[in-house]
C-alpha positions in Angstrom: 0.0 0.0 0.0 1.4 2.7 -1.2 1.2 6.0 1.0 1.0 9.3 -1.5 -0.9 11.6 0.2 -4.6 12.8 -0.9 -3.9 16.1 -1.2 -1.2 15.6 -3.7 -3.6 13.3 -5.8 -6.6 15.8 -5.7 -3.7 19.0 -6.6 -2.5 16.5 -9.7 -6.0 15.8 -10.4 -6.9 19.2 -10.7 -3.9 20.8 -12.8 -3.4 18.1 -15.1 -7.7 18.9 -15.9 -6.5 22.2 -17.1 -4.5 21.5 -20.2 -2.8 24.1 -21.7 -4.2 23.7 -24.9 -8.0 24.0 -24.2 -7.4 27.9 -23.3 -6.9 29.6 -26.0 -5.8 33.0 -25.7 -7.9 36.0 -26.4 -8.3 38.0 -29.3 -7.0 41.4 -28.0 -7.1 45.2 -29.2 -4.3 47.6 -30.3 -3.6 47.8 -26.4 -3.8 44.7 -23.9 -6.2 46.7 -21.7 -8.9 45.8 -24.6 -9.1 42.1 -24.0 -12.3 40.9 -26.4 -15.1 39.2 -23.4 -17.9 37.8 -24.5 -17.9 40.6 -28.0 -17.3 43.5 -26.1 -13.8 45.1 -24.8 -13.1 44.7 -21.6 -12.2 48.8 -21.5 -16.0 48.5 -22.8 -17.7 46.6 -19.7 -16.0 49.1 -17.4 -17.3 52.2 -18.8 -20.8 50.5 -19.0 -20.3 48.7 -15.2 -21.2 52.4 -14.1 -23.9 53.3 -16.7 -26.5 51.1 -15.6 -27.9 48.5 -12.3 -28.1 46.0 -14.4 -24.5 46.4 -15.8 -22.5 45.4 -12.2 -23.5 41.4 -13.3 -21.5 42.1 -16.4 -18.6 43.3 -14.4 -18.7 40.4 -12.1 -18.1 38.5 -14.9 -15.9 40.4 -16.5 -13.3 40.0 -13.3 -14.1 36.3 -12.9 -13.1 36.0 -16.7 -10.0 38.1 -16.1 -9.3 35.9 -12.9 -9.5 32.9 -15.0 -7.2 34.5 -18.1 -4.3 35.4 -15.4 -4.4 31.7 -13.5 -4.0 30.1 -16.8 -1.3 31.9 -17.8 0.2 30.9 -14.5 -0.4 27.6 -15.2 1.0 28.0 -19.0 3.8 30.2 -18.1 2.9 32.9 -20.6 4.7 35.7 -18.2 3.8 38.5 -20.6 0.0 38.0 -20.3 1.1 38.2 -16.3 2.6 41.2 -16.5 0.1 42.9 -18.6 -2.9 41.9 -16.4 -1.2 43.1 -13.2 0.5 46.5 -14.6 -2.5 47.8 -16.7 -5.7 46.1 -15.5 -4.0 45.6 -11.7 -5.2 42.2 -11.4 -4.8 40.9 -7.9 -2.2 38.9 -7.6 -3.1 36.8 -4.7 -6.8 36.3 -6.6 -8.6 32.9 -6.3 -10.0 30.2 -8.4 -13.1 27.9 -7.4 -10.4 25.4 -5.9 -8.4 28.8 -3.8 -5.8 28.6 -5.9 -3.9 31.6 -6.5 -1.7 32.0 -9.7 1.6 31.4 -7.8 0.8 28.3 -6.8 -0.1 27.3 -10.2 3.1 28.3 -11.7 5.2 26.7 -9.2 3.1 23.5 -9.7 3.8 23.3 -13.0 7.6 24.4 -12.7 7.4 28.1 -14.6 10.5 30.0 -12.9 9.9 33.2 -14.2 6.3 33.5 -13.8 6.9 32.3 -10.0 9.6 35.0 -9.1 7.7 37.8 -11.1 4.7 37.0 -9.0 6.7 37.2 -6.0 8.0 40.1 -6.9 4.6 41.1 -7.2 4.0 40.6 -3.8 2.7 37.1 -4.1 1.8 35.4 -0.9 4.9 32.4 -0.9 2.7 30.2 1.9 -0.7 31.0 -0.2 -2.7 27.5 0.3 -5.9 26.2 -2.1 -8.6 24.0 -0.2 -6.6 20.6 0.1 -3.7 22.9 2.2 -1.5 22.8 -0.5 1.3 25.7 -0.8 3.2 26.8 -3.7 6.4 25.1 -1.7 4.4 22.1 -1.4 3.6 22.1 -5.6 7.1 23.1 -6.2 8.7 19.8 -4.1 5.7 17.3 -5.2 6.9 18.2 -9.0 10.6 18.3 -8.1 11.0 21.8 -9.8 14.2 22.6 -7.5 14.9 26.1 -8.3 11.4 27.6 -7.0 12.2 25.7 -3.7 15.2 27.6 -3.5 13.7 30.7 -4.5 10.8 30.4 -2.1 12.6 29.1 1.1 15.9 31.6 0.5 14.6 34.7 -0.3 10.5 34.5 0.3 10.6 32.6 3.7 8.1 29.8 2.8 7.3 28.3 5.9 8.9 25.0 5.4 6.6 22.6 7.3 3.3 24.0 6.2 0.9 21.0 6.3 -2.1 19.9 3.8 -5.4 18.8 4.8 -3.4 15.0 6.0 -0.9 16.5 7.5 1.8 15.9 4.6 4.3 18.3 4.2 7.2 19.4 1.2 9.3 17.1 2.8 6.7 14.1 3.2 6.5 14.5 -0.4 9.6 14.8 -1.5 10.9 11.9 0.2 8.2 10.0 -0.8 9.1 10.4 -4.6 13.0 10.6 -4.2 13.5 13.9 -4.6 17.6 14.2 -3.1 18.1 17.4 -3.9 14.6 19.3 -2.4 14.8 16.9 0.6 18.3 18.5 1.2 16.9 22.3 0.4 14.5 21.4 3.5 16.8 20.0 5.7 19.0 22.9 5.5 16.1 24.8 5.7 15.4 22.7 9.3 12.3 20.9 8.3 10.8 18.7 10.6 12.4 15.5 9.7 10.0 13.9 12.4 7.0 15.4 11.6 3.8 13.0 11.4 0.6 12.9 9.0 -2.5 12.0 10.1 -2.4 8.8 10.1 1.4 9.1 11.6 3.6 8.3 9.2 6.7 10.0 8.7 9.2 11.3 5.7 11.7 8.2 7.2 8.9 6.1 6.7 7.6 7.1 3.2 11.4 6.5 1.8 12.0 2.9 3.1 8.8 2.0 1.8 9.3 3.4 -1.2 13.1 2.5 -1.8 14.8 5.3 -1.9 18.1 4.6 -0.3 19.8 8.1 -0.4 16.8 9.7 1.2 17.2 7.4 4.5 20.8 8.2 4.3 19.9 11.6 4.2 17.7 11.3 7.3 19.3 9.7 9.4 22.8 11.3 9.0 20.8 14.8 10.2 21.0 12.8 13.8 17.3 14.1 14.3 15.3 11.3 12.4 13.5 9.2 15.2 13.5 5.7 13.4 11.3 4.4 16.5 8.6 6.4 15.3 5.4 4.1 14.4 2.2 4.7 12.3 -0.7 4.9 14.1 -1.3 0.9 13.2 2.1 0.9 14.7 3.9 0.3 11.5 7.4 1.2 11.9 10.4 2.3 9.2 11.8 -1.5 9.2 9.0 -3.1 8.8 7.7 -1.0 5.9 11.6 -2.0 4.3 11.2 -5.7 5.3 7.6 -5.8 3.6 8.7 -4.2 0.3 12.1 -6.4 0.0 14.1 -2.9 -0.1 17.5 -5.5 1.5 20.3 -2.0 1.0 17.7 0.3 3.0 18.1 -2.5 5.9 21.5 -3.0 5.6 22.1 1.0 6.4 19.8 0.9 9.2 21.3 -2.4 10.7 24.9 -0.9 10.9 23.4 3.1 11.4 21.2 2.5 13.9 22.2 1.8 17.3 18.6 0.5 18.6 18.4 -2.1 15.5 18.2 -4.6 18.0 14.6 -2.6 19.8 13.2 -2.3 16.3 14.1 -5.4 15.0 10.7 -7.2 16.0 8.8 -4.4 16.6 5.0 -5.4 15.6 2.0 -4.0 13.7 -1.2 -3.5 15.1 -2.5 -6.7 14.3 0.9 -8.7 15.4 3.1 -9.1 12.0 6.4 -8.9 12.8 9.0 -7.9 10.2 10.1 -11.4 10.0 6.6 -12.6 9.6 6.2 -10.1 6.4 9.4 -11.4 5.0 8.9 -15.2 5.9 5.2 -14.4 3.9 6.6 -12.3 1.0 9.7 -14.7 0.7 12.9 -12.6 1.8 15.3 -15.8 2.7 18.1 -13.3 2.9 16.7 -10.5 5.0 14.8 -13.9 7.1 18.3 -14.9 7.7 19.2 -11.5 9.1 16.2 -11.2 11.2 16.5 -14.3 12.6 20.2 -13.3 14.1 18.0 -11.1 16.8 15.8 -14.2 18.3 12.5 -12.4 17.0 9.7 -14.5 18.1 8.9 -17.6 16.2 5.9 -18.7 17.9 2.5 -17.7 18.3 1.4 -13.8 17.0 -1.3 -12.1 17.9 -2.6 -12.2 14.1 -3.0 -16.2 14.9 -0.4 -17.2 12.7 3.0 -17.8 13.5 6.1 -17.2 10.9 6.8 -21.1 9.9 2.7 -21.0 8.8 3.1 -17.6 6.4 6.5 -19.4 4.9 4.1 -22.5 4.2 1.5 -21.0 3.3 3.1 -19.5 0.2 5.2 -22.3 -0.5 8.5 -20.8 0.7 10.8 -24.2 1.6 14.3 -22.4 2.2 12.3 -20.2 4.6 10.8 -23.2 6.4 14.0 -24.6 6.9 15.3 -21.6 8.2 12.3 -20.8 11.0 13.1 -25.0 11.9 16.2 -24.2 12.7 15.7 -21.6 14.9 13.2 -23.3 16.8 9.8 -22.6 14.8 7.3 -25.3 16.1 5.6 -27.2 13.1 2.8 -28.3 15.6 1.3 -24.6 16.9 -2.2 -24.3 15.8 -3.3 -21.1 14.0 -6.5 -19.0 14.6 -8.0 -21.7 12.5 -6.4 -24.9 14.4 -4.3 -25.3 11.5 -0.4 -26.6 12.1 1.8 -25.9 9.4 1.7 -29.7 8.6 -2.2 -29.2 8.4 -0.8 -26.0 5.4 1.4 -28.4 4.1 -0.9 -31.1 3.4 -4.2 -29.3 2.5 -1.8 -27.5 -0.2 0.0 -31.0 -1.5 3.4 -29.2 -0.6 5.6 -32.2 -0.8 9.0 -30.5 -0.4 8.0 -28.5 2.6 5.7 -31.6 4.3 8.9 -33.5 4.2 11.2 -30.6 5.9 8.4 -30.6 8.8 7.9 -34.4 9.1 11.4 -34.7 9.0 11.6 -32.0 12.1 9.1 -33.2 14.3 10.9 -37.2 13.9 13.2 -37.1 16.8 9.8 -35.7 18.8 6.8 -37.8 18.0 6.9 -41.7 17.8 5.8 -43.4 14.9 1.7 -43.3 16.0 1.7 -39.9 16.5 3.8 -39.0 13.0 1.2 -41.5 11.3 -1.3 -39.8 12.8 0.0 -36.3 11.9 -0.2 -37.6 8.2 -3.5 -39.2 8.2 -6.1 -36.7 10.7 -8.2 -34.3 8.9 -6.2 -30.7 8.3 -8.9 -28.7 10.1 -10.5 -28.7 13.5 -14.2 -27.9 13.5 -13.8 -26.9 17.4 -10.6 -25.0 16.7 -10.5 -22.1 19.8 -8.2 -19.7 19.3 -7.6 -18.0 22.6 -6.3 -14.8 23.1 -5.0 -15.5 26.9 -3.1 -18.3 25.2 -1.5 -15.8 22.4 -0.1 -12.9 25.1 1.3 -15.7 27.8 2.4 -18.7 25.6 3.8 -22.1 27.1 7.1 -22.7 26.5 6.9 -26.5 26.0 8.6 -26.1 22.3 6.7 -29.0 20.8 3.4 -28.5 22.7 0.7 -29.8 20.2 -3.1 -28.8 20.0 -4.1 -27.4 22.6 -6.7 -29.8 23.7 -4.7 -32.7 23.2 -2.0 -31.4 25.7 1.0 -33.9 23.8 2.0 -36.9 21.5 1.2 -39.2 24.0 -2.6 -38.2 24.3 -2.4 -38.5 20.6 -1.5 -41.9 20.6 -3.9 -42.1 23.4 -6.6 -40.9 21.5 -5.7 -42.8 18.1 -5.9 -46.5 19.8 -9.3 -45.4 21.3 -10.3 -45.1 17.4 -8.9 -47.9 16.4 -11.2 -50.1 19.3 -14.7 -47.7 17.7 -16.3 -50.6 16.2 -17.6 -49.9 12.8 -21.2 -50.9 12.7 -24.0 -49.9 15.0 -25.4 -51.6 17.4 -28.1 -54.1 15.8 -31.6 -55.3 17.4 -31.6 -58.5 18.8 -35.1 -59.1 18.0 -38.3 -57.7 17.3 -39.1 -55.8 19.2 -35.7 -56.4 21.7 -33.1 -54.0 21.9 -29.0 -55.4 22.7 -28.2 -55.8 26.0 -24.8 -54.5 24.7 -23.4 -51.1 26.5 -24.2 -48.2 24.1 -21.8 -47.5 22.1 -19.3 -44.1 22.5 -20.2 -40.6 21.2 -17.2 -41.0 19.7 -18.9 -44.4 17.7 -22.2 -42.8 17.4 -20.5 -39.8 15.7 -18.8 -42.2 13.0 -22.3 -43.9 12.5 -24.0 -41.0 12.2 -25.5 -41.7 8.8 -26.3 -45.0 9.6 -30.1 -45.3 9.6 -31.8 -46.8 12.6 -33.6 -49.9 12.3 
């Protein structure tokens, strides 16, 4: 999931509506101050604005027109039509369109250096924001137009942290998209490299996720960037570079970082771990290098554990890994599934066998033939919280109802001793003095009709 903001969507959405060539310029008379509007010179509508009542509608639109004519040269980069509009008819330089955009944030969106610095010099406003929060900084970084972030943060004083309506700011962006040389215009500029969106996540965040090495680097040698910082859903920097295989971004962090070690099995909200998401996605390398910090192997709080992600989507060299660092192929899921249940239902010979193979030197013969022949899913599977947060230690603990192997061998000569048919009348009208049979029995008959 990737995690561009909203207000840079809507802001793309709405300059790339205006193309350039659906406004056609205006015929215009001997001087610019004569622009032709609807037939009738705009020197025209001013003279008659003060004739009549009815006439102050017409002027109304005549500025909205004008209005319109001066943001699309901002967003064309036609700087003479700029300078005409402000110098003879003293357009307002700061006026808005429906979406309160002003002209300067159009150019800078769109990357026109001179029309930006003119209308500066206009008296522009440089932190000027349209509805979503966007600024003319925040257009300038999202596009990567590098000179107008200089020109606005050196000599206009953008305020360099100046939110949207989700809390994203220039440098949010910027890092997002790779943008070295803007992220290092804000950081001189002593942008927040901490700062959070709404949802929490941060300009660290949106570069590991994204891949772009050279932006972390530039983070975290500031000495500022907070890399224990998590989402709101408690999604951290490494996890988001673990889920998205990005194995350089991890290798700085590992020897940068001093608290690798605290973040190393940090969870999500819903209990994946960083090695869960690359035992699921198929990492073996960075599984390898996770494993080096004992993250936990057992039970999440998801209801999976690592070794059932890894078989689930058929990842052997990942299985063998988790075995060896003491993964249990016997813990049930939220389902009641054991990763030799996974293995099984899914015909995953290779991985069955590393499994089988694992659990040899625990269970005796019964209980591995019984492993291999029970049905893959419990219909009274009860996954238990309580169970989750305070796990037993017993490594090769097995279902949780049937406490061990020996109960399962237990249990397995007890089914073998179920006789097969029901109990038969004697008679008519006589039932068998034989004991009722088990529930156990009565469940096997169960579609054996009654005489």
């Amino acid at each position: 999931m990737q995690l561009t903001t909203a207000a840079m969507n809507d802001d793309s959405k709405f300059l790339s509506a205006i193309p350039e060539a659906d406004h056609h310029e205006e015929e215009e008379d001997s001087e610019f101050d004569g622009i032709i509007i609807n037939g009738t010179s705009s020197k025209t509508n001013q003279l008659n604005s003060h004739s009549s009542p009815k006439n102050s509608l017409l002027a109304d639109q005549t500025d909205r027109t004008l209005n319109q004519k001066f943001h699309v040269a901002a967003l064309s980069g036609n700087l003479s039509v700029l300078q005409e509009l402000i110098t003879k008819l003293h357009i307002p330089v700061d006026c808005r369109d429906r979406e309160n955009s002003t002209a300067l944030l159009l150019s800078c969106a769109r990357g026109h250096y001179l029309c930006a610095e003119y209308l500066l010099k206009n008296g522009a406003d440089s932190n000027a924001r349209r509805i979503t929060g966007a600024s003319p900084l925040y257009f300038a970084a999202s596009f990567n137009h590098t000179r107008i972030v200089e020109l606005l943060l050196k000599q206009y004083k953008a305020i360099v942290d100046l939110p949207t309506f989700d809390g994203s700011t220039s440098l949010h962006v910027s890092c997002e998209r790779g943008f070295t040389d803007i992220v290092q215009l804000l950081i001189d500029a002593q942008a927040n490299v901490n700062a959070r969106m709404n949802d929490g996540s941060t300009a660290i965040m949106l570069a590991c996720q994204n891949g772009h090495l050279s932006v972390v680097q530039m983070l975290i040698s500031t000495g500022r960037c907070d890399t224990l910082i998590r989402r709101l859903d408690s999604v951290s920097p490494l996890f988001l570079t673990v889920q998205h295989g990005h194995e350089m971004i991890f290798d700085y962090i590992l020897d940068k970082v001093d608290t690798f070690k605290d973040i190393a099995d940090l969870a999500r909200e819903d209990g994946a771990t960083p090695l869960f998401k690359a035992s699921q996605k198929g990492f073996d390398s960075l599984v390898n290098k996770l494993l080096k910090y004992k993250p936990n192997v057992g039970l999440l709080r998801n209801g999976e554990t690592c070794l059932h992600a890894a078989t689930m989507f058929n990842h052997a060299g990942i299985v063998r890994s988790l075995i060896d660092n003491g993964a249990n192929p016997l813990l049930n899921n939220w389902e009641g599934m054991t990763a030799v249940d996974l293995a099984k239902e899914a015909q995953l010979a290779d991985i069955l066998d590393i499994l089988m193979n694992a659990l040899t030197s625990k269970l005796t013969e019964h209980g591995l033939q019984y492993l291999m022949h029970k049905s893959t899913r419990r219909s009274d599977a009860d996954f238990n919280l309580e169970f989750v947060e305070h796990t037993d230690h017993d490594e090769w603990k097995l279902y949780k109802s049937l406490k061990s192997a020996v109960e399962l061998e237990r249990l397995e000569e007890e089914i073998e001793h179920i006789p097969i048919l029901p109990n038969l009348p004697t008679g008519k009208g006589k039932k068998s003095t034989r004991p009722a049979p088990s529930h156990k029995a009565q469940h096997v008959n169960a579609t054996t009709p009654s005489s």
